[in-house]
C-alpha positions in Angstrom: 31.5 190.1 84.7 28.2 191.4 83.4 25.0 190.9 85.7 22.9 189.2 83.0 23.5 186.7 80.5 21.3 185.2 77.4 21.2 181.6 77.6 18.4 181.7 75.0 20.8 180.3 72.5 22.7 177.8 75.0 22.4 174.2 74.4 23.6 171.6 76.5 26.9 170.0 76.5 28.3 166.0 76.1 27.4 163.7 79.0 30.8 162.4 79.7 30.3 158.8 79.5 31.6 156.7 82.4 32.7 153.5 80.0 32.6 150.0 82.2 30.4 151.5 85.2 26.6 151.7 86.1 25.0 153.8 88.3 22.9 152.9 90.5 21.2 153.8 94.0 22.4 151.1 97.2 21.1 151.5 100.9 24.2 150.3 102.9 24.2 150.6 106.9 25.6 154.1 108.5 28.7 152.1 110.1 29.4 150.4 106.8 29.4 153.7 104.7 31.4 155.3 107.7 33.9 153.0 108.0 34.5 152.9 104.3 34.9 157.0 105.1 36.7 156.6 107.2 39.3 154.3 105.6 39.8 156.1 102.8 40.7 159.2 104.2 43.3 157.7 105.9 44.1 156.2 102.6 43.5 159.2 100.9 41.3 157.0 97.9 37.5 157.6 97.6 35.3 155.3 99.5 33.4 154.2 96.4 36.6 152.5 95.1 37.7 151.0 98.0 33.8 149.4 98.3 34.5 148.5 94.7 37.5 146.8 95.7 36.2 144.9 99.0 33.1 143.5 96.3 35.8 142.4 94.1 37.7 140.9 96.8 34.3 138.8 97.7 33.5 137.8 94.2 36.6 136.8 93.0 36.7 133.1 93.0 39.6 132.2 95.5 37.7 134.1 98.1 34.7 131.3 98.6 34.8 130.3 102.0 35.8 126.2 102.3 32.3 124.4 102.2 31.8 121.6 105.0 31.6 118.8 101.3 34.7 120.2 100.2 36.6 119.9 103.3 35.3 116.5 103.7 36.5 115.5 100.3 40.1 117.3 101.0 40.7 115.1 104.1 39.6 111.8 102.6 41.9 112.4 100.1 45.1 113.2 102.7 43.8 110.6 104.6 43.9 108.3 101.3 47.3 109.3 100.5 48.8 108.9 104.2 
């Protein structure tokens, strides 16, 4: 290995692009970010996908919680039908 090097002539390589993602900067709470650690350790996945994964879970359109209206209407319908 030689102790100096000429990076004069260097030039800077690709950004590898990260297709379908966004960076961004997110101020979760310490136990949050350290159970999310913590978990994926024992998972042995990175946090960041299984955060990924639990905002997924919460967006995806099964997971609404039931709405006072729309349990109202489910009963008056059972209760029509009965």
């Amino acid at each position: 290995m030689k102790g100096n090097y000429d990076f004069k002539a260097a030039r800077r390589g690709a950004v590898v692009d990260s297709a379908g993602k966004t960076r961004i900067t997110i101020f979760l709470d310490d136990d949050v970010l350290e159970a999310f650690r913590q978990r994926a350790a024992s998972e042995g996945k990175g946090y960041q996908t299984l955060i990924n994964d639990a905002l997924r879970q919460a967006i995806a359109p099964g997971a609404a919680p039931v709405t006072l209206d729309a349990l109202r209407r489910v009963l008056r319908e059972e209760l029509h039908v009965a």
